[in-house]
C-alpha positions in Angstrom: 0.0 0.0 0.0 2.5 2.2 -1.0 1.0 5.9 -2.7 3.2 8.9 -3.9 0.0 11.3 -2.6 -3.4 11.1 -0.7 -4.6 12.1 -3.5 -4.1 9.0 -5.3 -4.9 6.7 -2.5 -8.5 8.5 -1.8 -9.1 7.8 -5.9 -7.9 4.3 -5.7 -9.8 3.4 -2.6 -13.0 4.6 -3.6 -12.8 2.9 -6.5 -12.1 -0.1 -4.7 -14.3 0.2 -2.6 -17.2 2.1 -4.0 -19.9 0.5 -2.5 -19.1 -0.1 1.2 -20.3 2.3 4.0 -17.6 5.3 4.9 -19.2 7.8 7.1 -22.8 7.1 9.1 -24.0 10.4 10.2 -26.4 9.9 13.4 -30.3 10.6 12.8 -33.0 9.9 15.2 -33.9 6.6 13.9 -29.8 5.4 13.5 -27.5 5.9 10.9 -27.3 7.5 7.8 -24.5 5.8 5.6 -22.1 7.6 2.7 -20.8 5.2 0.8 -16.9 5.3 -0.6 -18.8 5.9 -4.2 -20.3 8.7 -2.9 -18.1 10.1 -1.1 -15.7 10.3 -4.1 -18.5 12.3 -6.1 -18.9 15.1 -3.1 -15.5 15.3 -3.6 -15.2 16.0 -7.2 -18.4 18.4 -6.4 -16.2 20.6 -4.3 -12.5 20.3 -6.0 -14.4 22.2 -8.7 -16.7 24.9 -6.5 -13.3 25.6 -5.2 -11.2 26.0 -8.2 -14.4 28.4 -9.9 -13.1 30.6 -7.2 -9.6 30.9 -7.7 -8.9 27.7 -5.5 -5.2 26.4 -6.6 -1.7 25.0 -6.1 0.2 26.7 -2.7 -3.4 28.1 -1.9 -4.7 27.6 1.8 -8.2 26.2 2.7 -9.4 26.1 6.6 -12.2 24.9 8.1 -14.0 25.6 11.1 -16.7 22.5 12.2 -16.4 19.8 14.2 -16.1 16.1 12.5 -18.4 15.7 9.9 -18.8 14.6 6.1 -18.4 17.7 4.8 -15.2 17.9 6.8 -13.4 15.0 4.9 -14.6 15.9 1.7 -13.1 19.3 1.7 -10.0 17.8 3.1 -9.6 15.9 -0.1 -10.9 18.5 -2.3 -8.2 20.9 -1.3 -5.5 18.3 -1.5 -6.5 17.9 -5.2 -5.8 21.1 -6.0 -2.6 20.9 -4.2 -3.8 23.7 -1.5 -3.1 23.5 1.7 -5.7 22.3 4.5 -5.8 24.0 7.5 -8.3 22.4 10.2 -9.6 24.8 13.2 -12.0 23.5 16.3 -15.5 25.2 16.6 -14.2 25.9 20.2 -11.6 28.3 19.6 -12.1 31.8 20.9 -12.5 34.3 18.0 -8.9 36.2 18.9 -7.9 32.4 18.4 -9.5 31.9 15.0 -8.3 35.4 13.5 -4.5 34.9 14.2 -4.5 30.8 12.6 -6.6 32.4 9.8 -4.6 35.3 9.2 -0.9 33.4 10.2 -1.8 30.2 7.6 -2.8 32.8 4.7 -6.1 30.9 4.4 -7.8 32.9 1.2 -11.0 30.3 1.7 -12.3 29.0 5.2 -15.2 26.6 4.8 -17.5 27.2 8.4 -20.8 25.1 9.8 -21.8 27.2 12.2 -23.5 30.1 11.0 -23.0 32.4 14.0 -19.3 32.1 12.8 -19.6 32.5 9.6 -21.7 35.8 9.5 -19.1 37.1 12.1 -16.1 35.8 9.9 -17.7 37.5 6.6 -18.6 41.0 8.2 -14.8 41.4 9.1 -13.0 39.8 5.9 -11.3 42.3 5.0 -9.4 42.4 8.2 -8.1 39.1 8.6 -4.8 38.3 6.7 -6.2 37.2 2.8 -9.2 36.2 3.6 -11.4 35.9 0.5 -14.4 33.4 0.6 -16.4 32.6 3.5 -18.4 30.0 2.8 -21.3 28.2 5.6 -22.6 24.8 5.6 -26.0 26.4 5.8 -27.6 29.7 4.8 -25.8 32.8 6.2 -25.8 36.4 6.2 -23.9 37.3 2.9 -21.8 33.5 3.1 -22.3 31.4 0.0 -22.9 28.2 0.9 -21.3 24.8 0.6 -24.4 23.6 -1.0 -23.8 26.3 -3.8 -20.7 26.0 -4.0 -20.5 22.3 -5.0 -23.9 22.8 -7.4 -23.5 20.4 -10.7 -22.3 21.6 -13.7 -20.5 24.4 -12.0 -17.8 25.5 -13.9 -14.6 24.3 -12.4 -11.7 21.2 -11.9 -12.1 18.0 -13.3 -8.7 16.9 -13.1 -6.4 17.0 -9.8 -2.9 18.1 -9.6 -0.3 15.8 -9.4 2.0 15.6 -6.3 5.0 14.1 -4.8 5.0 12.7 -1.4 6.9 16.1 0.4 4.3 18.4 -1.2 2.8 20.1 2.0 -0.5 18.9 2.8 -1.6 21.3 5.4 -1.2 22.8 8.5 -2.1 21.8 12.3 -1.7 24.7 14.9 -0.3 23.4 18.5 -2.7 23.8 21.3 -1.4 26.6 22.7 -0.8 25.2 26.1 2.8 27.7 26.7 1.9 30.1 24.1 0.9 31.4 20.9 -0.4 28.4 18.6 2.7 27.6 15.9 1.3 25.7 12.5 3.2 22.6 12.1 3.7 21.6 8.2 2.5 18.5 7.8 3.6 16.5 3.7 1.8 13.9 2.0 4.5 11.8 2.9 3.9 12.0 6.5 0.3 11.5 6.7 1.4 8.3 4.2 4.2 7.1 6.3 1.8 7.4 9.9 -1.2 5.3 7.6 1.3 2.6 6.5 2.6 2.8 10.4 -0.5 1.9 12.1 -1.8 -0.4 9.4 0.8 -2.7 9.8 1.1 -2.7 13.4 -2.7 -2.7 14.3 -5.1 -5.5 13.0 -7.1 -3.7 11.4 -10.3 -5.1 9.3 -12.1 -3.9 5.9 -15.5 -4.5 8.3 -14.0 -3.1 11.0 -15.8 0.1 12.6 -14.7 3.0 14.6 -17.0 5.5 16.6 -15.6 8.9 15.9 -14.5 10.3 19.5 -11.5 12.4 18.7 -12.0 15.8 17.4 -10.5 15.5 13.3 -8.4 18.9 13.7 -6.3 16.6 16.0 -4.3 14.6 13.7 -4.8 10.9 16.1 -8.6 11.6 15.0 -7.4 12.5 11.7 -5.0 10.4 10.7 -7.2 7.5 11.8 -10.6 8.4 10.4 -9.9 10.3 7.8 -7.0 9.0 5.7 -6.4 5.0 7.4 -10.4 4.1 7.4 -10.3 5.3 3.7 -6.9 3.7 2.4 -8.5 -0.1 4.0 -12.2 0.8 3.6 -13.6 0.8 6.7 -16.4 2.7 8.3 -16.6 5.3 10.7 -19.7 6.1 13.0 -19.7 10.5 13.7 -20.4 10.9 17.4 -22.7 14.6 17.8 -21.5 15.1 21.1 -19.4 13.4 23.6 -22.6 13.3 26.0 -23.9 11.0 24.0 -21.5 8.4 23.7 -23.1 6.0 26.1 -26.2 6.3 23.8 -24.1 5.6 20.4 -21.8 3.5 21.0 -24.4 1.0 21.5 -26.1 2.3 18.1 -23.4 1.9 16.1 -21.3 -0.8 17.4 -17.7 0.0 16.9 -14.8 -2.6 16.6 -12.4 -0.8 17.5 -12.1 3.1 19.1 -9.4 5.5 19.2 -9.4 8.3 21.9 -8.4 9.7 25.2 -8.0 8.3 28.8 -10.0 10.4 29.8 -12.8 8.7 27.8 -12.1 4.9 28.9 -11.5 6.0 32.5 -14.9 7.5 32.2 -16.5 4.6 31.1 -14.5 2.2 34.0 -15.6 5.2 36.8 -19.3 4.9 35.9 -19.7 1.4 36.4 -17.7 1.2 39.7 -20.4 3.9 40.5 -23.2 2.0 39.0 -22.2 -1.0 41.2 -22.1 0.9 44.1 -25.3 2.4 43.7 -26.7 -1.7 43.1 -25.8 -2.3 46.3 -26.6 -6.0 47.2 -25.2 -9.6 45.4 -23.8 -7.2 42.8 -21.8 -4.6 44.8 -20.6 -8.2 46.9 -19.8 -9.8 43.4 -17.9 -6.7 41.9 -15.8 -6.8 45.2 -14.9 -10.2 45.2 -14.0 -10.4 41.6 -13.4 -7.5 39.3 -11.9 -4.7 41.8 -9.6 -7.4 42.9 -8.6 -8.1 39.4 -7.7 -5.1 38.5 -5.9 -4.1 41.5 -3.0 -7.0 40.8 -0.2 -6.4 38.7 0.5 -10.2 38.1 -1.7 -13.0 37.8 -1.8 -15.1 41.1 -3.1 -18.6 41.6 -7.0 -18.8 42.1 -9.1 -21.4 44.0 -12.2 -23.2 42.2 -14.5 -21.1 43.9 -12.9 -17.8 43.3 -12.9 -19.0 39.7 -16.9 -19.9 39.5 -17.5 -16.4 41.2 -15.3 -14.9 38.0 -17.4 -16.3 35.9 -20.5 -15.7 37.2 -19.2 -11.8 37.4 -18.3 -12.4 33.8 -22.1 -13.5 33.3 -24.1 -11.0 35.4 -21.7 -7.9 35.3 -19.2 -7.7 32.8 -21.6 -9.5 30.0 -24.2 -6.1 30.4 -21.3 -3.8 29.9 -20.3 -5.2 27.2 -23.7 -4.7 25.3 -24.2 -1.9 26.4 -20.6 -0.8 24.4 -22.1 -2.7 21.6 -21.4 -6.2 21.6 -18.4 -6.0 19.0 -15.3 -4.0 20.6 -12.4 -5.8 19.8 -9.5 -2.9 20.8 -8.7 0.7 21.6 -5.9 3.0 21.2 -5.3 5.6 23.5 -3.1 8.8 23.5 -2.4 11.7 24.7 -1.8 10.9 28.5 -1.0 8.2 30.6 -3.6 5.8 31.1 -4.5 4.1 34.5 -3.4 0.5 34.8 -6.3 -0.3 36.7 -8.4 0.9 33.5 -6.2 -1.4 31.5 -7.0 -4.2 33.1 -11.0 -3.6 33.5 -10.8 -3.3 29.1 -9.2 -6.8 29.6 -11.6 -8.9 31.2 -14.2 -7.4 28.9 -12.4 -8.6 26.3 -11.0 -5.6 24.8 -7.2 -4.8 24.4 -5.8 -1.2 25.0 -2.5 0.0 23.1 -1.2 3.0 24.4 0.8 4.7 22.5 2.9 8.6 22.1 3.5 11.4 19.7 3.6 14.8 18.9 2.2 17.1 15.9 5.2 17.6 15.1 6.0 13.7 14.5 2.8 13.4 12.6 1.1 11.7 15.5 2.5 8.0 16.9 6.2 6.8 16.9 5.5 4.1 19.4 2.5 1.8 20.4 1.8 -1.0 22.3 0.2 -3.8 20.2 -1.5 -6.9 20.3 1.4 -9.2 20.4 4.0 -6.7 22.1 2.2 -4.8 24.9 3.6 -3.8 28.2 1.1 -2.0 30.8 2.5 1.2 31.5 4.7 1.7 28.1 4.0 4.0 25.5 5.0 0.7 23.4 8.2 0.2 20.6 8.8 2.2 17.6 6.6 2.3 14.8 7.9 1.5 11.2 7.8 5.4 10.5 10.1 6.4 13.2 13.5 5.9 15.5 14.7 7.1 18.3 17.5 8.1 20.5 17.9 9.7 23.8 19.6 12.5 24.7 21.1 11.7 28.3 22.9 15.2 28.5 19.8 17.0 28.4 17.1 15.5 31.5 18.3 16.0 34.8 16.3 12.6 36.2 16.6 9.1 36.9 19.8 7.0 35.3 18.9 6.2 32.0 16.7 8.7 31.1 17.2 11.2 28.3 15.0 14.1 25.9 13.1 11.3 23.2 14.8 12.7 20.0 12.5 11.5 16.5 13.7 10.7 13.5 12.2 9.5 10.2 9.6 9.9 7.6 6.4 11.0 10.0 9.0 13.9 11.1 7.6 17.6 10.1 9.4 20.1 8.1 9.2 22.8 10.9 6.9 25.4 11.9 5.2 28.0 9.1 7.2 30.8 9.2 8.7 30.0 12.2 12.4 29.4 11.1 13.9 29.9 14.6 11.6 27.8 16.6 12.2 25.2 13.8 16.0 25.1 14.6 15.3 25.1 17.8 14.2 22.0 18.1 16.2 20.1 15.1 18.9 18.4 16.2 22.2 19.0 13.4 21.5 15.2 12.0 17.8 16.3 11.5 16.1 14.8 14.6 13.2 16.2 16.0 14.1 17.4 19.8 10.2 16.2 21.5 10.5 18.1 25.3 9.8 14.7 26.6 11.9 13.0 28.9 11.7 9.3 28.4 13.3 5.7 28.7 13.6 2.4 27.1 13.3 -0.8 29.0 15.6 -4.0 28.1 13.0 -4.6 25.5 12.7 -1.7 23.6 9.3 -0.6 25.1 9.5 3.1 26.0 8.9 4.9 29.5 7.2 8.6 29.1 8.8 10.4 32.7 8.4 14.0 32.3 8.3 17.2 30.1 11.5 19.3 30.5 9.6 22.7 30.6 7.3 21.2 32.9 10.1 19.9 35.5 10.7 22.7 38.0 13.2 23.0 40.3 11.8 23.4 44.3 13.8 25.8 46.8 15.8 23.2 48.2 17.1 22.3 44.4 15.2 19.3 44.2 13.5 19.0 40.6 10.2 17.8 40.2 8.4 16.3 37.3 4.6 17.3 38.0 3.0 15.1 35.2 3.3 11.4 37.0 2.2 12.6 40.2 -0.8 14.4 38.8 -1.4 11.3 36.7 -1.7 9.6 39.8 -4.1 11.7 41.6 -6.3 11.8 39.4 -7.0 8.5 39.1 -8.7 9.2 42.8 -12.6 8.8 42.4 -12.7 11.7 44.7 -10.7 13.6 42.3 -11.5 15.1 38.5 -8.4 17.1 37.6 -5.4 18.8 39.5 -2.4 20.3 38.9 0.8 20.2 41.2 2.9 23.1 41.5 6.0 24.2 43.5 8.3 26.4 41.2 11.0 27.7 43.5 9.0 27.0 46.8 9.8 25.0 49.5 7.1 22.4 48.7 4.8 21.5 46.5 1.3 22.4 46.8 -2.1 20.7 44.8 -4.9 22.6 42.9 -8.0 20.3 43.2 -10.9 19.8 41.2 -13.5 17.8 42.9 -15.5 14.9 41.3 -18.8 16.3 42.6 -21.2 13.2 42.4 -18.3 11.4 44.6 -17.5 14.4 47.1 -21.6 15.1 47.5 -21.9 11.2 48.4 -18.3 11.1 51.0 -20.0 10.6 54.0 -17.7 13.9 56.0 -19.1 15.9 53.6 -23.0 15.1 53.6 -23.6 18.4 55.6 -21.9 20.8 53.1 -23.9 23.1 51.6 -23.0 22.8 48.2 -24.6 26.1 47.0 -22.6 28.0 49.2 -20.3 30.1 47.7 -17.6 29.0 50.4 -18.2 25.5 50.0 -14.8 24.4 48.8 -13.5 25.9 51.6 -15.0 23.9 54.4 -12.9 22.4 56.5 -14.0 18.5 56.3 -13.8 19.4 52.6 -10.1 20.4 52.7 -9.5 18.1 54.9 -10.8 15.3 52.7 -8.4 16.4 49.7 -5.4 16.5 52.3 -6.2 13.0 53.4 -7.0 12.2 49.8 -3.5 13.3 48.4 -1.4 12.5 51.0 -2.6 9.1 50.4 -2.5 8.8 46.8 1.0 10.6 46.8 2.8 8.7 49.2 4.9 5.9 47.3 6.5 9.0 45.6 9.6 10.4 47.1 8.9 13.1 50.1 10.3 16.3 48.4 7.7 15.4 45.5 4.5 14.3 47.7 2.2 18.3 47.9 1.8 19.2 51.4 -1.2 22.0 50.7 -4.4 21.9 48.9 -6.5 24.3 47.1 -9.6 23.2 46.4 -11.4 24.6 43.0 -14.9 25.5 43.2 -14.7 25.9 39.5 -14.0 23.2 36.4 -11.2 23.4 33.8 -13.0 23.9 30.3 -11.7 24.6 26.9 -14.7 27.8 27.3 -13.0 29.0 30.1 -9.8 28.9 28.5 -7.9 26.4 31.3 -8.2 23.6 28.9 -6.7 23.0 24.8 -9.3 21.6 22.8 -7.2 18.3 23.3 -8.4 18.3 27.0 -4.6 19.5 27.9 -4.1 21.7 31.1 -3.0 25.1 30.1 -0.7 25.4 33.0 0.7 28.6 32.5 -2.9 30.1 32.2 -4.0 27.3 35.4 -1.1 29.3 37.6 -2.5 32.5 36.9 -5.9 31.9 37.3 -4.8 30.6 40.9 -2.1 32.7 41.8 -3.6 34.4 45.2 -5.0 31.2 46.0 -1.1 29.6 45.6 0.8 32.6 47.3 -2.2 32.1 49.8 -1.1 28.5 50.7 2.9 29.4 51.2 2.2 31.7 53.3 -0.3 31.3 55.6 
């Protein structure tokens, strides 16, 4: 499966595939399915609505929506013009969406919502070369996408032929320690990431993934938009995240890709399903499955322990698989470190999770755990479109730990007009320096440890790397996010946010008043946390272990601006937004 463009491959594929389900688009009575036939005719539609307007080679052409149809076609129309494609999440703020607009020269930005849209076409002339606004629907002075992809419009029939480092688009960072830089991304990554994860996943032509990740991310992307299409598999569009319990029983997925924060969802709701059972079932999910996934190792089981598994297998673990639709054979996560205990509970379901790492920059994964090489805690071994070496000059950790330096095919040719930053993280024999502080085990599965511009150094000149600890608290049940900080203190100190179904049912903190405006303050509330992390914290070495807690009345949100659309803690913005509350705690 070896393509000089995606071009070629989406023209291929359709072809060979023509009349097998691609996207199913949720109504109220199921699925609506686009085939690969028709898919390749929207495609066409639009290559040519863009072209009538000027559309071409070196061009840029964003879009603002969230995954959709529309979404992939455009992707493919603007590729076969040999323009660039320049994704953006509906979530962004507007200051957000004017700088990628302006910075990626977009002259066309394709928009569903029409609030947007309107907004984007009243101030065109003010935003970089912005040209075309076009909406999904009708909007105030927009054309729309139904217009512009009318037949018989005057256009391109033919695409432009490419070779595999012709640029492809562009995918702006999060943002989470500063202004967003556009990474480049070439045909030939994308290609080298789909031939990657083909060969290492098993991956079916009737497989089915439910579409989780947002597209503008390139795990989501990569996945669902370019490997479903190069093997002809289908993809079930979720609406909205809140109603994932509702269609992922709909449209029975094989496989999923996503974050932990999704699967540990899913393992947290039926722990509090159980409890709320009470009875045989509570008794039976204690004697069984929390055990289970507790142990590291498997240990030797008496006959009865072994008839009580399977009649937990029967009564409790049977249901939950239903009700994820009867047919999931494997996930991948990403992102961030996954619980082990989360791991396990996908295992006696039946369903494997392969963690694996990456970076925009590297085009998304360079290592994964797979089906015959997995190791619970690992980010996995090296993908087929990457190597790596580490840097032991650089990390000031543990012995044998080192910056993870990329190299290969999936690596990006920098940063849009950024040539500084690019150097700055190029190593002189063209490896890609990643920030992360890793390290291999005596089987070539790799260890993610730290972030160096996260690793602070405490008073005493301790450092501290806060991403394992805060890893670790949150998998607390009484805990939903938190972030540990202690930059040139004397210790470290924890910002809490609560997980309010389990703090309203901790039986200290029945008597709160939970409309209160000083809730979080309470004493038995604070004192819960203290108890809570001090607990949680305590295999880690003393320096590291946070000796204060704040806890937050308020959630971390992308709307708020404390989150990346990735789910990512902003920290610098996190540390600002709590500053009094920090000074507060070193020095009362």
């Amino acid at each position: 499966m070896l393509y000089e463009n995606l071009v070629e491959m989406q023209e291929e594929c359709c072809l060979r595939y023509a009349d097998r389900p691609l996207y199913g688009t949720r109504t109220p009575t199921g699925y609506r399915w686009t085939d690969y036939r028709d898919f390749a005719r929207q495609v066409d539609a639009l290559r040519s609505g863009l072209a009538s307007l000027g559309i071409g080679h070196g061009d840029t052409v964003a879009i603002i929506a969230d995954n959709c149809v529309e979404w992939a076609v455009a992707a493919y129309a603007t590729y076969g013009l040999g323009a660039r494609y320049v994704p953006m999440y509906e979530s962004l703020l507007p200051h957000e969406r004017d700088y990628i607009l302006a910075d990626s020269d977009a002259r066309l930005v394709l928009v569903r919502n029409g609030d947007i849209a309107a907004d984007l076409q009243c101030r065109m002339g003010h935003i970089g070369q912005l040209q075309h606004v076009v909406a999904f629907s009708a909007a105030p002075g927009c054309q729309t996408l139904a217009e512009l992809m009318r037949p018989g419009r005057p256009g391109c029939n033919s695409t432009v032929t490419m070779q595999r480092d012709a640029v492809a688009g562009l995918v702006y960072t999060s943002g989470t320690t500063g202004t967003p830089k556009g990474v480049i991304i070439t045909h030939g990554n994308l290609l080298a990431q789909i031939e990657a994860v083909s060969t290492s996943q098993e991956v079916y032509p009737d497989d089915r993934s439910l579409s989780i990740l947002p597209w503008g991310h390139l795990m989501g992307q990569i996945v669902e938009v370019h490997l479903l299409v190069s093997l002809g598999i289908s993809a079930a569009l979720l609406d909205d995240v809140a109603h994932l319990a509702r269609d992922i029983a709909v449209a029975r997925p094989t496989i999923l890709f996503a974050v932990p924060r999704v699967f540990t969802r899913i393992y947290d709701g039926v722990d509090q399903s159980i409890a709320a059972r009470g009875g045989f079932a509570q008794w039976l999910y204690a004697r069984t499955i929390q055990p289970a996934v507790r142990r590291d190792v498997t240990v030797a089981v008496s006959v009865w322990q072994r008839l009580l598994d399977a009649l937990a297998d029967r009564l409790i673990l049977q249901s939950i698989r239903n009700r994820l639709g009867g047919r999931l054979r494997f996930v991948v996560s990403g992102a961030a470190a996954l619980s082990p205990e989360v791991i396990r509970f996908f295992d006696l379901l039946g369903v494997s999770i392969f963690e694996g790492y990456g970076l925009t920059e590297t085009t998304m994964a360079v290592t994964s755990n797979a089906r015959d090489a997995r190791r619970i805690g690992s980010v996995g071994r090296c993908l087929s479109c990457a190597q790596i070496k580490l840097d032991h000059t650089v990390a000031a950790g543990q012995t044998g730990e080192g910056e993870i330096v990329v190299y290969g095919p999936c690596i990006s040719p920098g940063y849009h007009k950024l040539p500084q930053e690019t150097a700055a993280v190029t190593t002189p024999d063209g490896g890609l320096r990643t920030g992360d502080i890793g390290r291999f085990d005596a089987d070539g599965f790799l260890y993610i440890t730290g972030r160096i511009k996260e690793i602070y150094k405490l008073e005493n000149g301790k450092y501290v790397a806060p991403a394992p600890l805060e890893e670790s608290l949150q998998r607390s049940p009484l805990i939903s996010q938190v972030m540990v900080y202690g930059d040139n203190q004397d210790f470290n100190i924890a910002v809490v946010v609560p997980d309010m179904a389990a703090l309203k049912g901790n039986a200290a903190c029945r008597g709160v008043d939970f409309a209160a405006l000083d809730w979080n303050v309470q004493p038995c509330v604070v004192g819960l946390y203290e108890t809570e992390v001090a607990a949680v914290s305590a295999h880690f070495r003393h320096f590291e272990q946070p000796h204060k807690v704040f806890v937050s009345a308020d959630e971390w949100t992308v709307a708020n601006g404390l989150l990346t659309p990735t789910l990512k803690m902003k920290r610098r913005h996190l540390v600002e937004r709590y500053r009094s509350q920090i000074d507060q705690l070193y020095t009362q």
